[in-house]
C-alpha positions as CSV (number, residue, x, y, z in Angstrom):
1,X,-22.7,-14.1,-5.8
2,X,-20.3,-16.3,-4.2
3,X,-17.0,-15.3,-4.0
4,X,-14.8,-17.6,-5.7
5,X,-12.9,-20.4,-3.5
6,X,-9.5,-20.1,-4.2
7,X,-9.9,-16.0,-3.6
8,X,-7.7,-15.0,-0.9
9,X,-9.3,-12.6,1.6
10,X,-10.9,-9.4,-0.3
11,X,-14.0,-9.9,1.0
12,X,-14.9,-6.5,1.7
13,X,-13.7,-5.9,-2.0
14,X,-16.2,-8.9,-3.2
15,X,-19.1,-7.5,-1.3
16,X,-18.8,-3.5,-2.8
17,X,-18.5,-5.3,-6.2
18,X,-21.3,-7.3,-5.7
19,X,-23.7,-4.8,-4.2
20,X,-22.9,-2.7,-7.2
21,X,-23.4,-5.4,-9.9
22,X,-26.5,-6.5,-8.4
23,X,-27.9,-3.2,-8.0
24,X,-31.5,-3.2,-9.4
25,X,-31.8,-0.5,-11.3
26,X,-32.8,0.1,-14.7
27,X,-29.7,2.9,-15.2
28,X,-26.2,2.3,-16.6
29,X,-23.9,3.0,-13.4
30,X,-20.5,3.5,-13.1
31,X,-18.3,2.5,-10.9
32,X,-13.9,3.1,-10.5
33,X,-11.8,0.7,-8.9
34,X,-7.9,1.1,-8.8
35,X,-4.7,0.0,-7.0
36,X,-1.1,-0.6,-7.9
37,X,0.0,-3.3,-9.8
38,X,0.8,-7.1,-8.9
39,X,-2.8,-6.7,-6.0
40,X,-5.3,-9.0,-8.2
41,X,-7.8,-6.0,-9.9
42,X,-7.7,-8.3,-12.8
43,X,-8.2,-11.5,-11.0
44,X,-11.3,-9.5,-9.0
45,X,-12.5,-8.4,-12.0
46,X,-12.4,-11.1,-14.2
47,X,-13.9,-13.2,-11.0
48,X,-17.1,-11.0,-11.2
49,X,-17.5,-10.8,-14.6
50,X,-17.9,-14.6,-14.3
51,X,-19.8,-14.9,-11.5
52,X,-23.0,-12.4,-12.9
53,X,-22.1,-13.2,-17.1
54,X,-20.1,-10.1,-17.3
55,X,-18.1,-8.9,-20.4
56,X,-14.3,-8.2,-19.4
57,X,-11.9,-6.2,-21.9
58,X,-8.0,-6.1,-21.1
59,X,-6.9,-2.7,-22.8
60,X,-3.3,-2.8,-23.7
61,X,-1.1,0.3,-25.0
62,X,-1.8,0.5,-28.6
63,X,-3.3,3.1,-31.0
64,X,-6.9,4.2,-31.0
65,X,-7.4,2.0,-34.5
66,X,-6.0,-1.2,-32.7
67,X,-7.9,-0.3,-29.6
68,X,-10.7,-0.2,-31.4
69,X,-10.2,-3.9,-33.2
70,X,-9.1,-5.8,-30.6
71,X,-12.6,-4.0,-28.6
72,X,-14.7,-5.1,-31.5
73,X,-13.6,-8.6,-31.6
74,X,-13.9,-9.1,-28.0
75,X,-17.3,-7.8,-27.9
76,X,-18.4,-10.0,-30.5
77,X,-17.2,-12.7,-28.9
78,X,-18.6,-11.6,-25.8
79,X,-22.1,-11.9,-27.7
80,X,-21.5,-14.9,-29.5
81,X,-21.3,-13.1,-33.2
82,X,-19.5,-15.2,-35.8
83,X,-17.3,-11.6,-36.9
84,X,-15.6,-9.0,-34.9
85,X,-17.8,-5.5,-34.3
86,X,-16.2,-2.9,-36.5
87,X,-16.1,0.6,-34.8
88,X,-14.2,3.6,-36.3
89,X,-14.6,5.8,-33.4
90,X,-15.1,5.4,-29.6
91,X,-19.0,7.0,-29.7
92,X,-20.1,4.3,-31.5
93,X,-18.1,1.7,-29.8
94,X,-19.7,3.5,-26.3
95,X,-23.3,3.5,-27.3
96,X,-23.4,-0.2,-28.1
97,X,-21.2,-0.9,-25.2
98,X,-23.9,0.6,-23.1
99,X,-26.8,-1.6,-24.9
100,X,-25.6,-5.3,-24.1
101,X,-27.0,-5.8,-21.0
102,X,-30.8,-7.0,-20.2
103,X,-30.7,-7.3,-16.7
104,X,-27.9,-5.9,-14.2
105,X,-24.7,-7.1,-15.7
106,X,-20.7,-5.9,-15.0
107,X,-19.0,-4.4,-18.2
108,X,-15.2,-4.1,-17.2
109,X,-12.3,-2.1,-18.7
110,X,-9.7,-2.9,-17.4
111,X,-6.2,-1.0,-17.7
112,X,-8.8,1.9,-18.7
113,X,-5.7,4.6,-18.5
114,X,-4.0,3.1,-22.0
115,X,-7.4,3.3,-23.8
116,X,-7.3,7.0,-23.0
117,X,-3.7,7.6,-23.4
118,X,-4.6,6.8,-27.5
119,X,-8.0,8.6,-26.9
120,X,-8.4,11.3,-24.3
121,X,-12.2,12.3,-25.0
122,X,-13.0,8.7,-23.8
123,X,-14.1,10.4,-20.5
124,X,-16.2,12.8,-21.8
125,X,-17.9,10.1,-24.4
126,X,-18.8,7.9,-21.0
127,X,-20.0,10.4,-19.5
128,X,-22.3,11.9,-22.2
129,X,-23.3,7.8,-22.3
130,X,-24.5,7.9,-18.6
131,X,-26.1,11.0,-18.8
132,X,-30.1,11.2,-18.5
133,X,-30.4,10.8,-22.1
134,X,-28.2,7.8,-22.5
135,X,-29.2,6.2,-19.6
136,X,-32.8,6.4,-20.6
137,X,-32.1,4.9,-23.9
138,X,-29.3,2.1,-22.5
139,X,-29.4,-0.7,-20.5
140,X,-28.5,-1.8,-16.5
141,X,-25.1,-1.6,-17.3
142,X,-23.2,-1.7,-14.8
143,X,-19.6,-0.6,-15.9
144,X,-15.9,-0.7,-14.0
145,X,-13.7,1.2,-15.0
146,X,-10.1,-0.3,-13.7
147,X,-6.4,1.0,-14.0
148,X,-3.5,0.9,-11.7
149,X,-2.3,4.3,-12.7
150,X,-3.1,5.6,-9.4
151,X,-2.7,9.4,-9.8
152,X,-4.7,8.9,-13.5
153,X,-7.7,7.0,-11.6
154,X,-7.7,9.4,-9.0
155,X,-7.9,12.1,-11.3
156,X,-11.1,10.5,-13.3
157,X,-13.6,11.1,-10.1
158,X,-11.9,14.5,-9.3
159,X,-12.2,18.6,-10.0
160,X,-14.1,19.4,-13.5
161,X,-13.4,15.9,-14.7
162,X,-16.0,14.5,-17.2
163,X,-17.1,11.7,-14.8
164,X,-16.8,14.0,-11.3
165,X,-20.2,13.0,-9.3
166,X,-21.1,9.7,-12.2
167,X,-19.7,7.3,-10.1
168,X,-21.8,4.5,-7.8
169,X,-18.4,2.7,-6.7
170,X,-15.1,4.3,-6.3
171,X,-13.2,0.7,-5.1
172,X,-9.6,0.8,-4.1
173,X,-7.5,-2.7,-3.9
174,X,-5.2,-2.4,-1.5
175,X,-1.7,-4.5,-0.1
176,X,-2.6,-6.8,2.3
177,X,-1.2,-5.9,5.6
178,X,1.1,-7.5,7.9
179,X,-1.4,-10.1,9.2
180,X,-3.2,-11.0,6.1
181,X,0.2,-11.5,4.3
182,X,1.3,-13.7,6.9
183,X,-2.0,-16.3,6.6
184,X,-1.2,-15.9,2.2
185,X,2.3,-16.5,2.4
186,X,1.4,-19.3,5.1
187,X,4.3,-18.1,7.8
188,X,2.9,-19.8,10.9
189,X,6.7,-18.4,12.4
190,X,6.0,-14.9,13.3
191,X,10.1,-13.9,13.1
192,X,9.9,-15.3,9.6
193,X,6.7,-13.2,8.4
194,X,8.5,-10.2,9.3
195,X,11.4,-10.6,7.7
196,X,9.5,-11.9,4.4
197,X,6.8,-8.7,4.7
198,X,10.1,-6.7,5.3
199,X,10.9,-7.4,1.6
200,X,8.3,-8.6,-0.4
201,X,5.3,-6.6,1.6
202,X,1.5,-7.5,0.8
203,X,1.3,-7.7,-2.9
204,X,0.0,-11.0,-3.6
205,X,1.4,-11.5,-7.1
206,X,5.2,-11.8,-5.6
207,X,3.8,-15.1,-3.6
208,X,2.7,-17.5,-6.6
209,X,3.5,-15.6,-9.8
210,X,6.9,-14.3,-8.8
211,X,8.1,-16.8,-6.8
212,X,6.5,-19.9,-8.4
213,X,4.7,-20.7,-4.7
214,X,8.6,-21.0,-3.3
215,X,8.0,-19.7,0.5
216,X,10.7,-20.1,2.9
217,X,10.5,-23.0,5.1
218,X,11.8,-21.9,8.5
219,X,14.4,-18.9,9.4
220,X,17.3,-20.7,8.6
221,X,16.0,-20.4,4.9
222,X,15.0,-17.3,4.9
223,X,18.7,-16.5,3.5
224,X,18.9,-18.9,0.6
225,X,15.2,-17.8,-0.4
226,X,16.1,-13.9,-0.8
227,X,19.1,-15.6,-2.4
228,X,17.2,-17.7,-5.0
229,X,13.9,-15.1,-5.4
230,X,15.3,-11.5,-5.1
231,X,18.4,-11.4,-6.0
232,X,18.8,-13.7,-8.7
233,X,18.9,-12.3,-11.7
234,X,16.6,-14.8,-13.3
235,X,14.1,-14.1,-11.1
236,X,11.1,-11.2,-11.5
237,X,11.8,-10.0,-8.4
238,X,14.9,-8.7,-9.2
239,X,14.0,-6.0,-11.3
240,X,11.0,-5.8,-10.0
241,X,11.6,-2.3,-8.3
242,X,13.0,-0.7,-11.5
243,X,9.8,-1.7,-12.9
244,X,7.6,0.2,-10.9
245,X,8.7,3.0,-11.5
246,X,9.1,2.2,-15.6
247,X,5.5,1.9,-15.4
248,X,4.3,5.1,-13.8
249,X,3.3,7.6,-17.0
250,X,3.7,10.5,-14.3
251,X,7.5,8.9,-13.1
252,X,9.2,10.5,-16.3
253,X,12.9,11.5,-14.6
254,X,12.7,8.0,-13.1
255,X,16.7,8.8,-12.3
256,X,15.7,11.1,-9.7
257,X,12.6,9.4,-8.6
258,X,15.2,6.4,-7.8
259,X,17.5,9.0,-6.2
260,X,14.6,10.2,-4.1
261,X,14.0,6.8,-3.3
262,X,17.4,5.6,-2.4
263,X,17.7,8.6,-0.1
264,X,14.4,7.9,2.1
265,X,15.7,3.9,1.9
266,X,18.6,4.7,3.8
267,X,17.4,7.1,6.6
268,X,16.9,10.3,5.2
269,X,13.3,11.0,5.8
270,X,13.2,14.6,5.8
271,X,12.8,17.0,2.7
272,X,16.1,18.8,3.8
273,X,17.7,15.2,4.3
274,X,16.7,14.1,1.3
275,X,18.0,17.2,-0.3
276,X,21.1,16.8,1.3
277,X,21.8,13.4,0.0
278,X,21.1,14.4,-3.7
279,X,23.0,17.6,-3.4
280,X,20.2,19.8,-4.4
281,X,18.1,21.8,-3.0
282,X,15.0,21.3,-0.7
283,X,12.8,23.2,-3.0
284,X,13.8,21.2,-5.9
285,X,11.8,18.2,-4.4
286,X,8.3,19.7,-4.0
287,X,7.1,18.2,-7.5
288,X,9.2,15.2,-6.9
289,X,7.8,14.2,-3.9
290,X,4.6,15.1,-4.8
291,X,4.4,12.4,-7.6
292,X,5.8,9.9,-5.5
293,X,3.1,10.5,-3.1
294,X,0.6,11.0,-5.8
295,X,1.5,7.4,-7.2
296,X,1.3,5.9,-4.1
297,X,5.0,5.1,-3.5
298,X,6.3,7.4,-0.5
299,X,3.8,8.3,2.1
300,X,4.2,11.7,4.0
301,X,3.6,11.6,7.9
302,X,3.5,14.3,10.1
303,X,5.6,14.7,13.0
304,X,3.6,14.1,16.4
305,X,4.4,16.8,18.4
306,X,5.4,19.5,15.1
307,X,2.6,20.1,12.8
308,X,4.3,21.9,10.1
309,X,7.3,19.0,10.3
310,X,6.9,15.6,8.9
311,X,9.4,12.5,7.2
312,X,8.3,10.5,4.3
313,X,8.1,6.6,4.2
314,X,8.5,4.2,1.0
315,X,4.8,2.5,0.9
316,X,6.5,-0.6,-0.6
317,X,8.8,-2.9,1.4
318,X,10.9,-4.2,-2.1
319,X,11.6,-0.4,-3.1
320,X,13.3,0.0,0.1
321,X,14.7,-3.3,0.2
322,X,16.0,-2.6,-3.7
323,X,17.2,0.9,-3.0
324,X,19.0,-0.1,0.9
325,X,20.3,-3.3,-0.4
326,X,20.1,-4.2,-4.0
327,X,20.8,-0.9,-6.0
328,X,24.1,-0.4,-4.3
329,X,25.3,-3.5,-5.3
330,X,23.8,-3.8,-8.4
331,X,27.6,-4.4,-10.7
332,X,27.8,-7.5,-8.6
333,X,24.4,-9.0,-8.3
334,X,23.6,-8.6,-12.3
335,X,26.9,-11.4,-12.6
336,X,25.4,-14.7,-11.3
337,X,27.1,-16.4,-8.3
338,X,27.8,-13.0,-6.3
339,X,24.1,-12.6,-4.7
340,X,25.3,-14.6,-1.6
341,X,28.4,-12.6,-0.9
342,X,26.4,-9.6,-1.5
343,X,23.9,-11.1,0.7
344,X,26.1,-12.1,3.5
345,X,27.8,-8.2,3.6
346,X,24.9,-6.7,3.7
347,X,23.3,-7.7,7.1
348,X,24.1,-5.0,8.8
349,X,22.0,-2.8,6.7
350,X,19.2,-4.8,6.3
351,X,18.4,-5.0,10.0
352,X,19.1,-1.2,10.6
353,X,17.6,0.3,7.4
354,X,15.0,-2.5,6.4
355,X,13.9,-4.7,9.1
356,X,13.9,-1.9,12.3
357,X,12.0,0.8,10.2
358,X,9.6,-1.8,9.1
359,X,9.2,-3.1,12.4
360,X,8.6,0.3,13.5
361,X,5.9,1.1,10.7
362,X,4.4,-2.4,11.9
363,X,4.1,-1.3,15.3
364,X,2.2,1.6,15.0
365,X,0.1,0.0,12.3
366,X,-1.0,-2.5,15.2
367,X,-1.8,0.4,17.5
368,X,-3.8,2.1,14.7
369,X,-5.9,-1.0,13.7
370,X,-5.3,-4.1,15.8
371,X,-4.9,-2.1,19.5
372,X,-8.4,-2.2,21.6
373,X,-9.5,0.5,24.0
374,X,-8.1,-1.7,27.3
375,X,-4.7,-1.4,26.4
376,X,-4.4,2.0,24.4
377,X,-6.8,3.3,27.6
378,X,-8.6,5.0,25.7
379,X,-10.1,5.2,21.8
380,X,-7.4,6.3,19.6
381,X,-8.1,8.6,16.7
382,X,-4.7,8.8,15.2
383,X,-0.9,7.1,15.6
384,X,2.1,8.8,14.5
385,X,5.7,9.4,15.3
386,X,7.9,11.9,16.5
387,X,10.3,13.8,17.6
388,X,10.5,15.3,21.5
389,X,11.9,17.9,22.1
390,X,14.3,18.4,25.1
391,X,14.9,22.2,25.5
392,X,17.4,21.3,28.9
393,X,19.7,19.4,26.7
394,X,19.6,20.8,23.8
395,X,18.4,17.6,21.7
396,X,15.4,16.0,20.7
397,X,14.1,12.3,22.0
398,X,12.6,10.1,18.5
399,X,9.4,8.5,20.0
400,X,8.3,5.6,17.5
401,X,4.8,5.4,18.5
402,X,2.6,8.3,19.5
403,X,-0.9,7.5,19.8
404,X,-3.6,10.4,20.3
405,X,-7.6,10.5,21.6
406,X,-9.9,12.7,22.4
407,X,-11.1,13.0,26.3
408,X,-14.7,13.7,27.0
409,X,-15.0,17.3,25.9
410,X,-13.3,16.8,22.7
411,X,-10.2,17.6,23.0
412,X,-7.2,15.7,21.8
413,X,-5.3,14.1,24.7
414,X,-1.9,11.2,24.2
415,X,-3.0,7.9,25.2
416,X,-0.1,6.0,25.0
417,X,3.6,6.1,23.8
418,X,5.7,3.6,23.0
419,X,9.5,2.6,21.5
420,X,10.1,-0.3,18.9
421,X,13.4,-2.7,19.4
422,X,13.7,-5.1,16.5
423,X,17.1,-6.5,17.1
424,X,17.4,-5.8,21.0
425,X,15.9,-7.8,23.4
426,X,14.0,-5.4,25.7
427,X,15.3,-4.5,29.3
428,X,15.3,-2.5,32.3
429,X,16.9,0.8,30.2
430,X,14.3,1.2,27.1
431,X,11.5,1.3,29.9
432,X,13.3,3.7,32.1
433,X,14.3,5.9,29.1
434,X,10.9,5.4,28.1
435,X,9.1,7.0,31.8
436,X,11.5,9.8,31.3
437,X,10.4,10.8,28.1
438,X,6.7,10.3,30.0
439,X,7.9,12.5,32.6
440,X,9.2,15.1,29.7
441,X,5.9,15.1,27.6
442,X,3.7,15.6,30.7
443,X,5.9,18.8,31.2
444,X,5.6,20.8,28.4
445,X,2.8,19.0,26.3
446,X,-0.9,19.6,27.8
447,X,-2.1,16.8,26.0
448,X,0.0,14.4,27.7
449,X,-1.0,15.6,31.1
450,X,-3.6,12.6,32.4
451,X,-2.7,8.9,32.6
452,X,-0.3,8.4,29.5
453,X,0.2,4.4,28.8
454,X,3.6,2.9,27.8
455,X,4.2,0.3,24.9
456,X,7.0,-1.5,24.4
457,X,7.5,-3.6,21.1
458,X,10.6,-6.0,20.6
459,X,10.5,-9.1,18.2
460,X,13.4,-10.3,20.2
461,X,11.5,-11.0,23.8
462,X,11.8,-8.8,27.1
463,X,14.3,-9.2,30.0
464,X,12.4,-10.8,33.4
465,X,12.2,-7.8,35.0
466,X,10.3,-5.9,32.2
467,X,7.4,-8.8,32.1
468,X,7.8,-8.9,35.4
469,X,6.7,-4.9,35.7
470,X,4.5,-5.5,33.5
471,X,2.7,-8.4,35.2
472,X,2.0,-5.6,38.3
473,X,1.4,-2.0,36.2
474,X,-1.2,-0.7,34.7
475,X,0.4,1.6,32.1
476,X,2.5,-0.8,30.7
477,X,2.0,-3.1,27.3
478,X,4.6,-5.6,26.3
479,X,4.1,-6.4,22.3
480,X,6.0,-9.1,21.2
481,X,5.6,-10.6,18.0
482,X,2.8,-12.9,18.8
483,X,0.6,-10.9,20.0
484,X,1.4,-7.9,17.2
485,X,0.5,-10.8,14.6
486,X,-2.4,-12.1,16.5
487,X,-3.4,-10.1,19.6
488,X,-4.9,-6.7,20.6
């Protein structure tokens, strides 16, 4: 099956869906695919369905009777039947569901968590479908079950669930990244791809549905188009962020979700910062942060040089960008007219709580996955941050990129480390400041004690005398943006 034309990227995506569907089996199979809102599931799955004659049911939130209708109506029209299917429970909706197919053929649900909301022994009526007895009896169905509730579709595959160890596929859709989100939003100025990622991120819907196809044409707009797309009130981006977290079942307190969000957004990465910004206390958080990881909103990274330490990120570029920029001034922005001023006072913040952090995240995301073993020297097995400390003088050094390996016995050796400037333009000082923290690892750190390489990112350029080190070193990297967007 070809992968349809105007499908952006997800080949990898394409191809697990199409081995699955074409499997050749005469079993029902089961496969889970999942991933937050806005990333084209439904586009995927309807694409499929097409491609191999699928069926394709859109569950909404609605009762178990409704469910029920609107199931039977699509089904029939599914099989060309002049009158809707009338089911008065889900078994006998399930066992014809697992009958239609002749040969191989995709059945999808999609939005699979609101069917179960209404009817929570779904599960367990799948899985007594796909069992040896209903398989025997069924057909080469080859069902996808889809939902964006991420912690609910996790939660289907895992423990004593009904369907723990049924599942063939278990698919999840994920953001584009930095690179591939440049190509969609077609940003051939690398300067301007970082500052649109830095508040829109990879989520593909906020490029044609959201915006209407309205990119910014060169950095001069990139003002007037967060103006016109993100904080207009017309616009969906605008309450786009609120909406997120609306549509989480597990966000319930979605006050002190946004609070916990608002907090990270503006620097306070730690548990006990956090805390300290609410005015509660650290252990009041555990849950809290839990969800938010759960859901996929904040991600949880460990400190590179303490295990038992780590700071929390926001996975989505518009939650921080709403929770730095927009919530703040949200009396102001909801009256039309004010989003420039609010626009133009807000600068500051932006580049220090928006733009550097995600330049930072970028970084190390290009020495995780885009790096080679040349310039790393060495093959990496993690990237992280940290915090060094500096027993002498009493304070600790923050490290932006950490990157670890193994040597030839095994054991975990620092291949490189490396500082992000997103605003400065990179001299002399960041790479002497950057030798000395060298110099301070290799003293107390074992791991640090062979031929440690030094990166230095700025999307600004590099003073002469940097390239011009760099031009006669070995153990130096200058990143700049063109070769973080396109190089290795």
């Amino acid at each position: 099956m070809d992968k349809p034309v105007e499908m952006f990227a997800r080949d990898y995506e394409w191809a697990e869906l199409t081995r699955f569907v074409r499997y050749p089996g005469p079993e029902a199979t089961l496969g889970v695919v999942s991933g937050r809102r806005r990333q084209g599931k439904t586009f995927l799955m309807d694409a499929i369905c097409r491609a191999a004659g699928g069926f394709y049911f859109a569950a909404i939130e609605a009762t178990e009777a409704e469910s029920l209708h609107q199931f039977g109506t699509a089904l029939a029209h599914y099989l060309g039947e002049p009158a809707p299917r009338r089911f008065s429970r889900w078994d006998e909706a399930v066992d014809v569901l697992m009958t239609v197919a002749s040969g191989p053929t995709p059945v999808v649900i999609d939005e699979f968590p609101y069917l179960v909301k209404a009817s929570p022994q779904l599960p367990s009526l799948i899985q007594r479908a796909l069992g040896p007895q209903g398989q025997r009896a069924g057909s080469p169905v080859r069902l996808l079950l889809c939902g964006s509730a991420l912690s609910f579709m996790g939660s289907l595959l895992a423990g004593t669930a009904p369907l723990r160890g049924r599942a063939s596929l278990e698919l999840v859709v994920p953001t584009l990244d930095f690179r591939l989100a440049g190509e969609f939003w077609e940003l051939a100025d690398h300067a301007l791809a970082l500052r649109v990622n830095a508040v829109v991120g990879g989520t593909p819907a906020y490029r044609r549905e959201f915006t209407l196809g309205d990119a910014p044409q060169d950095m001069d707009d990139f003002g007037p188009w967060v103006i016109r797309n993100v904080l207009n009130p017309g616009r969906p981006l605008f309450r786009e962020a609120r909406f997120l977290l609306a549509e989480e079942p597990e966000l319930r307190d979605t006050a002190l979700y946004h609070g916990v969000l608002s907090a990270i957004a503006l620097g306070n990465h730690t548990r006990g910062g956090i805390a300290g910004y609410l005015g509660r206390k650290s252990t009041d958080l555990g849950h809290v942060l839990t969800v938010l990881e759960d859901v996929g909103m904040v991600a949880r990274e460990q400190d590179a040089f303490h295990g038992k330490r780590s700071a929390y990120r926001i996975t989505e570029p518009i939650l921080s960008f709403y929770h730095a920029i927009m919530r703040p001034e949200w009396t102001d922005l909801e009256r039309p007219g004010y989003a420039a001023q609010v626009w133009e006072r807000s600068q500051g913040t932006f580049r220090s709580k928006v733009l550097g952090p995600h330049f930072e995240h970028l970084a190390r995301t290009w020495a995780r996955w885009y790096a080679d073993e040349r310039t790393l020297g060495g093959l990496r097995t993690r990237v992280g941050a940290g915090v060094l400390p500096d027993q002498a003088n009493q304070t600790g050094h923050e490290l932006d990129v950490v990157v670890f390996g193994r040597d030839d016995n095994g054991k975990e050796v620092i291949l490189a480390i490396g500082e992000a400037k997103c605003g400065d333009v990179v001299g002399r000082g960041h790479l002497e400041r950057l030798e000395r923290l060298r110099d301070l690892l290799a003293s107390r750190d074992d791991r640090a004690r062979g031929s440690v390489r030094l990166l230095l990112f700025s999307a600004c350029g590099f003073m002469p005398q940097v390239v011009e080190a760099a031009r006669s070193r070995t153990d130096l990297e200058l990143v700049d943006l063109g070769r973080l967007y396109q190089g290795s």
